[in-house]
Each structure stands twice: as C-alpha cells, then as structure tokens.
LOFILO-780507 format. One record per residue (C-alpha): chain; x, z, y. Coordinates in steps of 0.25 Angstrom, whole numbers. Example, Ala and Ser with C-alpha at 12.3 -4.5 7.8 and 13.67 -1.06 7.14 Angstrom:
2
+---+-------+-------+-------+
! c !    px !    pz !    py !
+---+-------+-------+-------+
! A !    49 !    31 !   -18 !
! A !    55 !    29 !    -4 !
+---+-------+-------+-------+
//
This chain:
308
+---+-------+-------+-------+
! c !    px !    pz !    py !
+---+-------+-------+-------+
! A !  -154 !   737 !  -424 !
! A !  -153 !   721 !  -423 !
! A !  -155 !   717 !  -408 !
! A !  -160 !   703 !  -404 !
! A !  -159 !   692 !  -391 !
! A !  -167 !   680 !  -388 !
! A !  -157 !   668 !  -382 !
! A !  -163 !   654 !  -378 !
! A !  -156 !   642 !  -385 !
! A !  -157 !   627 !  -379 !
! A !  -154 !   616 !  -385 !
! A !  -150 !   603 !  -377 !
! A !  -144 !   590 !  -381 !
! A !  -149 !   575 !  -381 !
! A !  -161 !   569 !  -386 !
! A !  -163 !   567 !  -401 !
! A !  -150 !   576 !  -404 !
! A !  -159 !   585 !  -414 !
! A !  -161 !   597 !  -404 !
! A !  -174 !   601 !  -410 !
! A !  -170 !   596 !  -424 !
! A !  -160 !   608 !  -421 !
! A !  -170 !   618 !  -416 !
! A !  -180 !   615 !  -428 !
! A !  -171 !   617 !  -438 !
! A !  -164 !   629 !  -434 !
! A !  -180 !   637 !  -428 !
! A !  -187 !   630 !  -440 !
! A !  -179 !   624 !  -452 !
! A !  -185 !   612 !  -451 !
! A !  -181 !   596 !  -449 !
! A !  -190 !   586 !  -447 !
! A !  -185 !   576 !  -437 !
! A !  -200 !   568 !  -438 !
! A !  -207 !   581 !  -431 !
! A !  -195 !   582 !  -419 !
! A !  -199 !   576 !  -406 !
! A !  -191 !   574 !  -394 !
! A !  -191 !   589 !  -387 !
! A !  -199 !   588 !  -372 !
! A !  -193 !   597 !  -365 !
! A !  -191 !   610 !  -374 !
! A !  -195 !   616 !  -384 !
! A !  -191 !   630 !  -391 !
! A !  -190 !   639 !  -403 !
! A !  -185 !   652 !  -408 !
! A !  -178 !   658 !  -419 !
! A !  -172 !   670 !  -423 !
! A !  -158 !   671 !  -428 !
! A !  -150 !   685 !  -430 !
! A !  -135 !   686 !  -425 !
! A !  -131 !   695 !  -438 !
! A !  -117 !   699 !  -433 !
! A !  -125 !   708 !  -421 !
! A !  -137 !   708 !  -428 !
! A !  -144 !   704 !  -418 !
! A !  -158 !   691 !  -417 !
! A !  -156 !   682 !  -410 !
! A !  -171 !   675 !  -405 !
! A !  -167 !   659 !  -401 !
! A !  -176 !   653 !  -391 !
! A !  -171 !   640 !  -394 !
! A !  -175 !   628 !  -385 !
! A !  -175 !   615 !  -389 !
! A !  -174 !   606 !  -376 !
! A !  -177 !   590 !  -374 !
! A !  -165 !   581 !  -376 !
! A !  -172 !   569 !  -368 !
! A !  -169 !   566 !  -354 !
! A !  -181 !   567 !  -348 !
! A !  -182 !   580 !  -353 !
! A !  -169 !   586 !  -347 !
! A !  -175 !   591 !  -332 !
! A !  -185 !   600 !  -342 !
! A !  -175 !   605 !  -353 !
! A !  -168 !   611 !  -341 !
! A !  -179 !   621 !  -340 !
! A !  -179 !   624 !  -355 !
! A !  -162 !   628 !  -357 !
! A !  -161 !   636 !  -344 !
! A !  -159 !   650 !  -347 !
! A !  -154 !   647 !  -361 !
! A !  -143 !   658 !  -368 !
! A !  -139 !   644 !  -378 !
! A !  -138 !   631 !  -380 !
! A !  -136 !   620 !  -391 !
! A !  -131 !   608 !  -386 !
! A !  -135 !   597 !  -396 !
! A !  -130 !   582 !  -400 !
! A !  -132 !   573 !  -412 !
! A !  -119 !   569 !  -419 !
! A !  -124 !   557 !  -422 !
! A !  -125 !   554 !  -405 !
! A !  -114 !   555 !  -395 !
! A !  -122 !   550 !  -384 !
! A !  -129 !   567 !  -387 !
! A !  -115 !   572 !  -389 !
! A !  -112 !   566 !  -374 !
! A !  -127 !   572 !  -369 !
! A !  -122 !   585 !  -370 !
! A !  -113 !   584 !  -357 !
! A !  -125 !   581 !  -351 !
! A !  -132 !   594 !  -357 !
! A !  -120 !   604 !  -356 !
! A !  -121 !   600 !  -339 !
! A !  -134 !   603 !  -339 !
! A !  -133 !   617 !  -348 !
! A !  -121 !   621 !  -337 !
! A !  -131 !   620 !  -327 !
! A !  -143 !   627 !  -332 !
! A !  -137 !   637 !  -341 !
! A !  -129 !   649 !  -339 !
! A !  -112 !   649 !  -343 !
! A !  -115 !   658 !  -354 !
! A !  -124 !   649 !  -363 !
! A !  -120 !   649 !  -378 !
! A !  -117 !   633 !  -377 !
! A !  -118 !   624 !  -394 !
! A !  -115 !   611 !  -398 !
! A !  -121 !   605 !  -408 !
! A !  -120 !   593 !  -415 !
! A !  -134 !   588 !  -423 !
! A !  -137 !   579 !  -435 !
! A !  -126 !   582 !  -442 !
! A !  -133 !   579 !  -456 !
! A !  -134 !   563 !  -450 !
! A !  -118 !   563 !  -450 !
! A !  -119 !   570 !  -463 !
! A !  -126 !   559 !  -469 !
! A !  -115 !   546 !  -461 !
! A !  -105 !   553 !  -454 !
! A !  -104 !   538 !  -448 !
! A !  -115 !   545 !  -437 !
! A !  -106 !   556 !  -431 !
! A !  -105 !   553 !  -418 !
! A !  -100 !   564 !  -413 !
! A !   -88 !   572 !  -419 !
! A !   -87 !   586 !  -420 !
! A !   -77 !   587 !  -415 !
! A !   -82 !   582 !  -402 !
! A !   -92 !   593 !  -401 !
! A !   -82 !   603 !  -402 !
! A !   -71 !   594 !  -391 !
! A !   -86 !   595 !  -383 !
! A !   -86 !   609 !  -383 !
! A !   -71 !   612 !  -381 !
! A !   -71 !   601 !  -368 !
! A !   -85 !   605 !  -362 !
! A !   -90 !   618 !  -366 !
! A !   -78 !   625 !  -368 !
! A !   -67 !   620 !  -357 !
! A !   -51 !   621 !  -360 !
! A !   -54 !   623 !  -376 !
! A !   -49 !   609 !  -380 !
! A !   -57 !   598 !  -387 !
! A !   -49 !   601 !  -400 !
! A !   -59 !   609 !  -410 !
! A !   -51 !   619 !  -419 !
! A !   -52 !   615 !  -435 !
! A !   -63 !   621 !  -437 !
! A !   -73 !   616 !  -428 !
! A !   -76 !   603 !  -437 !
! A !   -87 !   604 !  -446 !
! A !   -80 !   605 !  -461 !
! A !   -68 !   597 !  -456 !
! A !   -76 !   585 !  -451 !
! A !   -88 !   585 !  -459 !
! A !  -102 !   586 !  -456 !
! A !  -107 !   600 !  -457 !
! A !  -117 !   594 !  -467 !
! A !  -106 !   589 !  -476 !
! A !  -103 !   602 !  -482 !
! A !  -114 !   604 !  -491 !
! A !  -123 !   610 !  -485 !
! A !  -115 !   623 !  -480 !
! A !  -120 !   629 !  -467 !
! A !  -108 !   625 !  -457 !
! A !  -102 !   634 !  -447 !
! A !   -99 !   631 !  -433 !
! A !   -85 !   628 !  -429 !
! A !   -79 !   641 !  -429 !
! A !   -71 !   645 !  -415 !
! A !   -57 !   650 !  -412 !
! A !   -58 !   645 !  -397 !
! A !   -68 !   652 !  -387 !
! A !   -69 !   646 !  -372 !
! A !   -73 !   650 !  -358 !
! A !   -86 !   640 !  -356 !
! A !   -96 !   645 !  -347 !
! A !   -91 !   660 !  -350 !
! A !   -92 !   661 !  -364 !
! A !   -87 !   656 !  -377 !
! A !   -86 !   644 !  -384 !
! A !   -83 !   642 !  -399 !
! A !   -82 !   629 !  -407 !
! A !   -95 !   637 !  -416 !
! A !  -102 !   630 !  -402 !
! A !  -101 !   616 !  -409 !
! A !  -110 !   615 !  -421 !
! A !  -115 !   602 !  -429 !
! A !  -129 !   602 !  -437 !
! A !  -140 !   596 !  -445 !
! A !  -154 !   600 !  -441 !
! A !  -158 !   591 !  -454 !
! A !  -150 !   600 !  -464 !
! A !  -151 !   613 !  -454 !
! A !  -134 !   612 !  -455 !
! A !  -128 !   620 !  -445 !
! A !  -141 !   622 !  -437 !
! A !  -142 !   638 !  -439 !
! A !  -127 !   640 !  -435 !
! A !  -128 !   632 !  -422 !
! A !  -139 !   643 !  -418 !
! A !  -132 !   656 !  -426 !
! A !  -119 !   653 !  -419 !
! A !  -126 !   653 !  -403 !
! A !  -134 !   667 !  -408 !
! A !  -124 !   672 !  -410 !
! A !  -116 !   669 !  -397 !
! A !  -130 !   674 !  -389 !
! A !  -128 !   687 !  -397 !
! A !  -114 !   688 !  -393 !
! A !  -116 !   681 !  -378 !
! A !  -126 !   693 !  -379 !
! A !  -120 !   706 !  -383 !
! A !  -108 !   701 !  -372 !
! A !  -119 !   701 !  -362 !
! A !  -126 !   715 !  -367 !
! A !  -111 !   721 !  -367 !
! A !  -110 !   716 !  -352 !
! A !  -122 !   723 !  -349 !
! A !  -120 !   736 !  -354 !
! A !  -107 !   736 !  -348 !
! A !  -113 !   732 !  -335 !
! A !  -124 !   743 !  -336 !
! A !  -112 !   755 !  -338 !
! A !  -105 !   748 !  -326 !
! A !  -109 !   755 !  -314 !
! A !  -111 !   744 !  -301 !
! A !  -112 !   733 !  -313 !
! A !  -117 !   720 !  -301 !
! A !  -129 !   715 !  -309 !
! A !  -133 !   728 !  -315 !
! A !  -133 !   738 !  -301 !
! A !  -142 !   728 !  -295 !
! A !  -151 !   727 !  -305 !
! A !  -144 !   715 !  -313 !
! A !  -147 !   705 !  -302 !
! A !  -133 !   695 !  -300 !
! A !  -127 !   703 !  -311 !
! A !  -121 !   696 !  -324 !
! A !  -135 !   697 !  -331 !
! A !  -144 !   692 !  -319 !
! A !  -153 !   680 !  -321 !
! A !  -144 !   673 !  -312 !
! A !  -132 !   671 !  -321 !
! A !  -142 !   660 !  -328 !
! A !  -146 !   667 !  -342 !
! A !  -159 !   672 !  -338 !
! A !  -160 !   687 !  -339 !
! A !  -153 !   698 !  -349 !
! A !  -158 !   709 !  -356 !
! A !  -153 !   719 !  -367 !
! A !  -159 !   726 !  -377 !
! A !  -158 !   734 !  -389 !
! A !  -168 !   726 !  -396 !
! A !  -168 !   713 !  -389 !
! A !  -159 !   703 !  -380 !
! A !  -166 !   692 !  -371 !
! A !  -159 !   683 !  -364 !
! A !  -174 !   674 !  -361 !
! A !  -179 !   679 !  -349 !
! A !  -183 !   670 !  -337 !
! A !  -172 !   668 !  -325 !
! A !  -173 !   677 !  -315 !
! A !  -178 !   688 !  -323 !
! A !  -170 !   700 !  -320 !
! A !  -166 !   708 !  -332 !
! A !  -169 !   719 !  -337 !
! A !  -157 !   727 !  -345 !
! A !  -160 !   736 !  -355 !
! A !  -148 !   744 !  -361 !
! A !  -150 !   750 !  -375 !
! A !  -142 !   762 !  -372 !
! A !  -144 !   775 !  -364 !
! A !  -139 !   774 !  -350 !
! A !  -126 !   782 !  -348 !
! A !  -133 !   786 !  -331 !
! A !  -145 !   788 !  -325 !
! A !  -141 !   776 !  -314 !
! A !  -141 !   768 !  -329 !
! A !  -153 !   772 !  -334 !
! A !  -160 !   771 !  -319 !
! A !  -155 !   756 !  -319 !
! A !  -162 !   754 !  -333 !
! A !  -175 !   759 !  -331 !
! A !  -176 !   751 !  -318 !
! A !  -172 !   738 !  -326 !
! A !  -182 !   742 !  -338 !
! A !  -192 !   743 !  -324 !
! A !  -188 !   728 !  -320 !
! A !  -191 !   723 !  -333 !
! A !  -204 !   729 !  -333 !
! A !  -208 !   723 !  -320 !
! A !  -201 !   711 !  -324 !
! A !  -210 !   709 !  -337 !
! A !  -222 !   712 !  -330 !
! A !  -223 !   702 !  -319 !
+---+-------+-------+-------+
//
C-alpha cells in the first residue's frame, strides 16, 4: 500500500528572477509572462507528485514568496516552518546571483538545520538564444554551494556537474536534463549535500523545471523515512528523553523549529502549526502494555488537541 506526506516548499530569491514563472509552470504547465505580476507578500499552490522508488505521494504545498524589499518583514511569516526551499537567480543577473547571501542569512535564521536547501539558476532558454547574456557561469553556482552551503567541500565541481559539458540545458535538443549527479556528500546543517542541489531551467520551454521539484521530493521522502526510522527506534527504547515525557524537549518536539511530527500508515504531515504537540501513531502492535498505554494516551492528546 502507497503512503503519502505533505511537505511545504518556499521559494525566495530577488525580484523579477522568474519565481512565479517557476511555480506556474511546474503546478500549471503554463507561461504567460503578460499575466505575472510582482508577488505581494505570498502566494501558494499545490501539487501532487509520486516518489516511485518508495511509492509513496508526495502533496507539495508550495509557496511562492515576494522578491521586492518592502516585502521581506512579511515573507518572513510565509517560509517559517518550511520542510524545503528553492533558492532562485536569473543567469542573466549577477546582482540576483549576489542576493542570495542575503536570503541564505535570513533562511539560517528562520528555518531549522535540516531543510532540503536548491539552487537554481532561471531563464535559461534567454542564454539559449545569445549565450552573450550569461551572466553567471555554472560553475559558479556549484563553487556557491561547495563555499556556503556545504563548508570544506572545495569550490572545484567534479566533471559532471556542467550542464552538457558547458552548454545550455536547452542546447541539447530538447532532452529533459538531469541534475548534476553527486559523488560528494557534506555535513551542512546536519544533512547532505549533493551537486543534484544545483539545477538551471527555463520556465518558457518547461526545461528542467520538473526535475528541480522530483529531485527535493524525493530527499523529503528519504529525510523522512530517517525521521519515521528514528521514531520507531525511539518508541522500543525504553527511558527514550522525548518520548517518556510525552515527546516534550525530545528530537521531534516542536522546538527543534520543524513544527510538529506524525507517522502514519496512510499519511505523513509535517504542516502542523508550532507549538502543537504531536501525536505519534505507530503502524505496528506495541510489543508492552507500558507501549500500548503510552499510545492511547497520545491518540487521547490528539483528540483534545483537534478539538479546541
């Protein structure tokens, strides 16, 4: 039987950098430049995706957040609590390519350690066209990642990290691309960092757009059947701090800045509201009555919990 989570996705990055071209074409299919507007504070849409190598869905609440200046004390509010997020730049602008140091400080401060962090470089089909207007290398994206995102790596990309040796994606034809593949995993914030992290794409032509979002589902899926393996084990541990005291200052407790936690057979939610203490449901028969006891008192917390 297919299980499923819901994960929240924001997407930061300067103004006029093609963040909601991005979000259109990948929730709708659709590029019509002459309907966008500037974004005013945040806007969202979903889409369903399946992880078929664990067969499970995957419902992406992604938000779409302001680029302009004015606007940043309110997208704050918008990317809190968020399990991804797309960092964007035009390719065509280095001043947005230099923007992003501004928005990584602002994501180490309002999102926990373990966020599945991409970078992607948009209007890729304008270089297509004059390669004249690339104004910022590949390369650079991936020397970006390596120097800021993933400390002690070196800013030397492996062969493979270029875009067909050099190219534009949108050079080749019209083959769907493939991230950077990764031989090289780092210690940023606690979690791994591949060169797949670094993507190029054309909202016009749809180029790489669906590979930025299948490659972060399917590190949410992985990020959490780790957390779902840490909970069992935890549950079967007897004294488990977290679990013993009903979950409060434990590795899943609101506090560690992800929200709340809950496992299912059926479903995984990571969308909860902070503060909210969670409810674990475990999709296996307790081994002892001091289990099953600890269950039905969670079970009874949630109940309480969805009613007020």
């Amino acid at each position: 039987m297919s299980s499923s989570l819901e994960a929240k996705i924001v997407v930061l990055g300067a103004q006029n950098v093609g963040k909601t071209s991005l979000v259109m074409r990948y929730c709708k299919g659709s590029f019509n430049p002459a309907q966008i507007t500037s974004t005013v504070g945040a806007s969202f849409l979903t889409k369903r995706v399946v992880d078929n190598d664990s067969d499970t869905v995957v419902r992406l609440q992604i938000w779409d957040t302001a680029g302009q200046e004015r606007f940043r004390s309110i997208s704050r509010l918008y990317y809190r609590g968020a399990n991804a997020c797309i960092l964007c730049y035009s390719i065509t602008d280095a001043q947005s390519f230099t923007d992003m140091g501004e928005w990584l400080m602002e994501l180490r401060r309002n999102l926990p350690s373990d966020v599945v962090l991409h970078v992607v470089g948009t209007k890729a089909d304008i270089v297509a066209r004059d390669p004249s207007l690339r104004q910022v290398p590949f390369e650079r994206c991936i020397a970006y990642v390596a120097e800021n995102l993933a400390p002690g790596l070196g800013s030397t990309p492996p062969p493979t990290a270029t875009p067909n040796n050099g190219q534009s994606y949108l050079s080749s034809g019209g083959i769907e691309p493939r991230s950077p593949s990764s031989k090289r995993s780092s210690g940023f914030w606690g979690q791994e960092v591949g060169w797949d992290a670094c993507h190029e794409i054309s909202a016009e032509s749809g180029e790489g757009v669906e590979e930025v979002f299948r490659v972060v589902a399917r590190k949410l899926v992985e990020q959490n059947r780790k957390m779902q393996q840490a909970l069992l084990q935890a549950t079967a541990t007897p004294n488990t701090p977290g679990f013993e005291s009903g979950m409060d200052g434990g590795y899943f407790d609101a506090s560690n800045g992800r929200g709340s936690f809950r496992i299912g057979r059926d479903r995984r939610s990571w969308l909860f509201p902070p503060g909210f203490s969670p409810a674990v449901t475990i999709d296996r028969a307790a081994s002892t009555q001091e289990q099953q006891d600890q269950l039905a008192e969670s079970r009874q917390k949630q109940r309480q919990s969805s009613c007020c």
